[in-house]
C-alpha positions as a printed Julia matrix, in Angstrom:
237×3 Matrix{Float64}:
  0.0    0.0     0.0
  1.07   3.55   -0.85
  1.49   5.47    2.06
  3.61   8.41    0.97
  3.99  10.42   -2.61
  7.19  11.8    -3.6
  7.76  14.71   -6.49
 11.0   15.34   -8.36
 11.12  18.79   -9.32
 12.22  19.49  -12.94
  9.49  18.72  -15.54
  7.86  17.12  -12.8
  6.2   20.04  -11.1
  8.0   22.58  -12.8
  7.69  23.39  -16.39
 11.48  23.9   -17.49
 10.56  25.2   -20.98
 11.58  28.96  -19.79
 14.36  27.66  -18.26
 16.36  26.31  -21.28
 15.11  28.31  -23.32
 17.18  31.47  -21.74
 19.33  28.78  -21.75
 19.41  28.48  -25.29
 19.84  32.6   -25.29
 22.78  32.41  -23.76
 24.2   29.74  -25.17
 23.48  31.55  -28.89
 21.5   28.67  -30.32
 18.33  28.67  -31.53
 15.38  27.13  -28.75
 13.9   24.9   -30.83
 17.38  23.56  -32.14
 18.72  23.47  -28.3
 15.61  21.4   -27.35
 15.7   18.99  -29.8
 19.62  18.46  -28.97
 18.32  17.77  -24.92
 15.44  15.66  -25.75
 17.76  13.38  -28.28
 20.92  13.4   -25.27
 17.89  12.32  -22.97
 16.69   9.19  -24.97
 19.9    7.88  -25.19
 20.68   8.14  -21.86
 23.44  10.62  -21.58
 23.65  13.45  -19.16
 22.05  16.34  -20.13
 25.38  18.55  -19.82
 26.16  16.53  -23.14
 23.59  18.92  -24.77
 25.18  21.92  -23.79
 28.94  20.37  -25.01
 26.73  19.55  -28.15
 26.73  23.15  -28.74
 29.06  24.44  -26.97
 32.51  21.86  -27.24
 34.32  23.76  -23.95
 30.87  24.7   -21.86
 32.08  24.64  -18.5
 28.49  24.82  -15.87
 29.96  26.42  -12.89
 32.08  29.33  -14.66
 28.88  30.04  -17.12
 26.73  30.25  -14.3
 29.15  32.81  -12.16
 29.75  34.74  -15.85
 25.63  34.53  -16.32
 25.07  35.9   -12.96
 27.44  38.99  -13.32
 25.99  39.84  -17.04
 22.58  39.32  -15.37
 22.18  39.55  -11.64
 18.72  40.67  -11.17
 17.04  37.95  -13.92
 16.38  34.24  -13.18
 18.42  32.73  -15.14
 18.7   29.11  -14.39
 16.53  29.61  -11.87
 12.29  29.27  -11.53
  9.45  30.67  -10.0
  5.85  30.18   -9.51
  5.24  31.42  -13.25
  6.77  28.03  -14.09
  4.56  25.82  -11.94
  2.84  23.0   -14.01
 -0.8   24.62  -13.38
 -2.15  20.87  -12.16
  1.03  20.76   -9.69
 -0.94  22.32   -6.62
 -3.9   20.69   -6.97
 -2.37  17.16   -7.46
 -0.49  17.77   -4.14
 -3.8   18.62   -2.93
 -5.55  15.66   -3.57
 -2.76  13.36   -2.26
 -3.0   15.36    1.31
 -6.45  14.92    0.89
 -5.88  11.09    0.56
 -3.84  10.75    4.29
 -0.63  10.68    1.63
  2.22  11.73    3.02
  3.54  14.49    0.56
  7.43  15.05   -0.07
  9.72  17.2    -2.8
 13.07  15.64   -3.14
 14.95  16.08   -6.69
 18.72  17.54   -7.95
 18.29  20.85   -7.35
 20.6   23.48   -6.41
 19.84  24.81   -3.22
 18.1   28.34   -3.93
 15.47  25.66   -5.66
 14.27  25.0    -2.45
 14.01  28.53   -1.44
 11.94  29.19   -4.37
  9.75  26.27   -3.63
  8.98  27.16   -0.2
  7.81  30.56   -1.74
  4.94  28.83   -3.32
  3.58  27.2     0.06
  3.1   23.78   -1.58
  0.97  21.55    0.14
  3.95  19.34    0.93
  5.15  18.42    4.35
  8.79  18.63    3.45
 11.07  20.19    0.48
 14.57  18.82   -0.08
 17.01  19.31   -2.65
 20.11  17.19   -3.24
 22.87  20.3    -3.15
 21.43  20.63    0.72
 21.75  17.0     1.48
 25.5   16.95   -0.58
 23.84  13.6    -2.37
 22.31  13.52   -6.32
 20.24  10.51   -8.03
 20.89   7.84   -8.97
 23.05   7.38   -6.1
 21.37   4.98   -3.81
 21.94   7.51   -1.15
 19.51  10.06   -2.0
 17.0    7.69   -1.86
 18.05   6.26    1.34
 17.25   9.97    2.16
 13.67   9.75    0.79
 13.07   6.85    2.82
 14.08   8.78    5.91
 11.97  11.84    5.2
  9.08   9.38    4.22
  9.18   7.59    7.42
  8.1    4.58    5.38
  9.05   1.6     4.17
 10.78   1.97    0.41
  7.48  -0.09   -0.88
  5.3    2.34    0.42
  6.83   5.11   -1.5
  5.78   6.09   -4.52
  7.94   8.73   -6.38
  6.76  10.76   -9.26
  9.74  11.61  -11.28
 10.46  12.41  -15.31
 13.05  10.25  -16.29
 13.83   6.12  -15.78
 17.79   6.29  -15.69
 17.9    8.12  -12.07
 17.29   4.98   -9.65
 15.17   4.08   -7.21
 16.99   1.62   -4.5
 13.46  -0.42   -4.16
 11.27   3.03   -3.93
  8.41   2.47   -6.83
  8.91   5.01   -9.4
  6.02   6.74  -11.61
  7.71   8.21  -14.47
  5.46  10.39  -17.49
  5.11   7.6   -20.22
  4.85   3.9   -20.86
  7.16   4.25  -24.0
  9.89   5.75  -21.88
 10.01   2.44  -19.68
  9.88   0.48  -22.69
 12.4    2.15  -24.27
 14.94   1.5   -21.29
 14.06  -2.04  -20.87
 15.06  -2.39  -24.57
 18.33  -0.77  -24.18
 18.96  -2.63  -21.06
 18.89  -6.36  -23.08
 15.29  -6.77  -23.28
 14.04  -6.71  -20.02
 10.83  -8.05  -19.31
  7.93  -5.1   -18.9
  4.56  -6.53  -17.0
  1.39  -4.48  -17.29
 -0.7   -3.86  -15.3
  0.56  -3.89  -11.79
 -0.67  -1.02   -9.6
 -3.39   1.96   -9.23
 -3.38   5.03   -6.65
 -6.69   5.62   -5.44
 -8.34   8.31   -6.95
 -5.96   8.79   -9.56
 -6.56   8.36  -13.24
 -2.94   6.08  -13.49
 -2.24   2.86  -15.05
  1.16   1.5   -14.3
  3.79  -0.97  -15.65
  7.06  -2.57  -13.94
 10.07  -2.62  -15.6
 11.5   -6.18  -14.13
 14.78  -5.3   -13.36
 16.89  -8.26  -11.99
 19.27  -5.93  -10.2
 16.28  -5.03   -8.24
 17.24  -1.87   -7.36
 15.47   0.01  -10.44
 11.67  -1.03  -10.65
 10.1    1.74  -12.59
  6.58   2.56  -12.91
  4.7    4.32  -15.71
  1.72   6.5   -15.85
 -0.42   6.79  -18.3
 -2.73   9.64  -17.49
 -5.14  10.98  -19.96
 -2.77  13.39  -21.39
  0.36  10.92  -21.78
  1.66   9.62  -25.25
  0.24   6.6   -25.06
 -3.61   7.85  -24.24
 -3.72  10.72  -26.6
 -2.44   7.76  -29.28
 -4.84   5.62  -27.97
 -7.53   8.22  -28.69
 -6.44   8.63  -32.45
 -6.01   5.01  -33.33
 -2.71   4.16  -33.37
C-alpha cells in the first residue's frame, strides 16, 4: 500500500521550458534547435550537460553560471518561479493530502530551488534538494534519504519523477510515459515489462514494472489521460 507520494522537481512540477530556453539565449543557439539536442541526449541516456557540449565543445556549468550571474544579476536565469509551476502541480499535491498521503519534494536541485519552492507554500510536508543533502540521483543515497523523510518503508513510497535512468533503490517510481520504460528495458537487453501492476486511489494512473533483476530500479509508468500513449490511444494508433 502507498502510504507516501514523492515529487522530483524538474518537468515534474516545474515546467522547465523557460528555463532552457534562456538557456538556449545564452548559449546563442536557436530554442527549438537546443531542445531537440536535450530531448535526443535524454533518450539515449546521456547526461544532459552533453547537450550543452553539443553546442558548446568547452561549456564549462559552474564558470557560465558565475559569468551569467554577473551579465545578469537581477534575472532568473537558471533559476524558476511560480510562473513556471505545471498549473495541475498544486492541486495534485492537494488531492494526495487529501488522501492521508504523506507528501514530499526531493529532486537535484541546487539549493536556492528550495528557497523558491517554499515561496509557493506547496501543500507538501517537506522540500529537499540534493545540493542541501550533498547527495544527487541515482546514487542509492539520496533515496536512502527519501526513505528517511518518508518515514516509510521503500514499498510504500511512490515517487513521481520524469526520467527512468535516475534509480530508485526499491522506492516504486512513476515516471510520465509507458514508451519511456519500454524504451529502457530495450536498451537494457530486453528486459521483461509486466502491465498492469498497480493503481493510486483516486488517480486516473495505469502503471507498468520494468522487471529489473538488479532489483534496485523497478520503474513505474503512468499513463494519465494526457500521456503519449492515451492521446495515441484516442487517435487510433
Amino acid at each position: 500500500m502507498i502510504r507516501s507520494v514523492v515529487f522530483d522537481v524538474g518537468e515534474t512540477l516545474i515546467d522547465e521550458t523557460r528555463i532552457f530556453g534562456r538557456w538556449a539565449d545564452r548559449l546563442g543557439v536557436p530554442r527549438l534547435a537546443f531542445f531537440g539536442t536535450l530531448g535526443g541526449v535524454l533518450a539515449e541516456g546521456r547526461p544532459m550537460l552533453d547537450a550543452f557540449r553539443l553546442v558548446k565543445p568547452d561549456f564549462d556549468l559552474e564558470a557560465e553560471l558565475e559569468a551569467w550571474q554577473r551579465d545578469e544579476p537581477h534575472s532568473l536565469r537558471e533559476n524558476f518561479d511560480e510562473a513556471d509551476l505545471y498549473p495541475d502541480a498544486r492541486p495534485t499535491l492537494e488531492r494526495l493530502r487529501g488522501l492521508g498521503l504523506r507528501v514530499i519534494i526531493a529532486g537535484n536541485q541546487p539549493p536556492q530551488a528550495a528557497d523558491a519552492l517554499r515561496a509557493m507554500d506547496l501543500p507538501a510536508e517537506g522540500i529537499y534538494v540534493s545540493a542541501q543533502w550533498g547527495v544527487a540521483k541515482p546514487e542509492r543515497e539520496f533515496f536512502t534519504r527519501v526513505i528517511d523523510v518518508a518515514g516509510v518503508p521503500a514499498e510504500e513510497i511512490l515517487y513521481v519523477g520524469d526520467r527512468v535512468d535516475n534509480g530508485s533503490a526499491g522506492i516504486q517510481y512513476v515516471v510520465k510515459d509507458t514508451p519511456m520504460v519500454e524504451a529502457k528495458a530495450k536498451h537494457r537487453g530486453g528486459i521483461a515489462v509486466e502491465t498492469p501492476l498497480n493503481k493510486l486511489a483516486g488517480f486516473d494512473l495505469v502503471t507498468i514494472w520494468l522487471n529489473d533483476p538488479d532489483g534496485v530500479t523497478n520503474y513505474f509508468a503512468q499513463v494519465g489521460p494526457n500521456s503519449r500513449t492515451a492521446r495515441q490511444a484516442r487517435a487510433g494508433n
